[in-house]
Each structure stands twice: as structure tokens, then as C-alpha cells.
N, C-alpha and C positions, 0 to 999 in steps of 0.2 A: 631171226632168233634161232637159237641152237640147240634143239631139246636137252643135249647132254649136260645142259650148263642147270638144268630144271631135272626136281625128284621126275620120273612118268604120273602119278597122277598127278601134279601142279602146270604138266602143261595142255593141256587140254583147257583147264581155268582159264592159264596166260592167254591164250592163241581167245579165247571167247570175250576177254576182255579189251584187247586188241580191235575186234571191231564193235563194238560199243558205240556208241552215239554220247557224247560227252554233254551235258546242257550249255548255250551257248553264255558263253562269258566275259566280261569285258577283260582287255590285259590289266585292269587293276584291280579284279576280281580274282584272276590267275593268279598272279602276282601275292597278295594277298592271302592266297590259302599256300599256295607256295610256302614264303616264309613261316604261317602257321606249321605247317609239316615238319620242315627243318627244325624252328622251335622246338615242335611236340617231339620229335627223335634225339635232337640233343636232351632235351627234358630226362627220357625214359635212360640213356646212358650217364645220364649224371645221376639217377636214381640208383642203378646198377652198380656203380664205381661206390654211392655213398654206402648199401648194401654191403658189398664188402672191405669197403674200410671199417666198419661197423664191426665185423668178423675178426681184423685184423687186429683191432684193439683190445677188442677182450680178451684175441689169444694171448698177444702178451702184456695184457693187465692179470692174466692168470699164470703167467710163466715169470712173471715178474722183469720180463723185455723194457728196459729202457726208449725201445723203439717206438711204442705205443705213444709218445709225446710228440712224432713228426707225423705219424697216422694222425693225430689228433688236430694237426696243423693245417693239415691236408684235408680231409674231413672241413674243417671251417672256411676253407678257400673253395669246395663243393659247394658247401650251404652258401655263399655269397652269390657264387656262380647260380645256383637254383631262384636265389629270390628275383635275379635280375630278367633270367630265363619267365619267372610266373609274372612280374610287372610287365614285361613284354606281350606276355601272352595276355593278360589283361585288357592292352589296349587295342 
């Protein structure tokens, strides 16, 4: 690892967590928290994205932006994507 790629106090954490002892796990236990992960990150950027489309639309529902109606499209193609994201995470 390369410190410089790391703030100086986050590597001292990195380099500690590095030799950890992990509990032993089956690969479909790895596997398994694995894809939770990825879920939960895409989760939090589709929250991010829906955040500021949210921003986007009231700017121009307040400027009077006809654009506000493909934000609003966009926006509903998020929330489809999210509920698929939390049915996933469900199971």
C-alpha cells in the first residue's frame, strides 16, 4: 500500500486493519456480505443522486425551468431503482 494514496492519520488505521484476524467464514458467507456491501453502497448513491435531483427540481419549479419535468423522470427511474435495491436487501 502506498501512504500517499491515504490522509497520514488513516494510515496507521489501514496498515492495523491489514493484520486483523478476520472470523473464519464460509465462501457463501463471504459471498453473501459481499453482495450486501455493494447493495448497501449502491443504496447510499442512489440516495445521494435522489437528494439532489430533489434540489434540482425545486430550483426550477422556482425559476419556472421546464426542465424540472425530465428531473422529475429521472427522480422516478431512482425510486424504481431504490425499491429493487431494498427488496434485494430484504432477502
Amino acid at each position: 500500500m502506498q501512504p500517499e494514496l491515504l490522509l497520514p492519520e488513516h494510515y496507521e488505521e489501514v496498515r492495523s486493519w491489514s493484520s486483523t484476524q478476520f472470523p473464519e467464514m464460509t465462501l457463501d458467507q463471504l459471498e453473501r456480505d459481499l453482495r450486501r456491501v455493494v447493495l448497501r453502497l449502491r443504496e447510499r448513491r442512489i440516495r445521494n443522486d435522489k437528494r439532489q435531483l430533489d434540489e434540482l427540481i425545486g430550483e426550477a419549479q422556482t425559476a419556472g425551468d421546464m426542465r424540472g419535468e425530465s428531473y422529475a423522470a429521472s427522480l422516478a427511474q431512482l425510486s424504481a431503482e431504490m425499491r429493487r435495491l431494498q427488496q434485494a436487501l430484504a432477502r
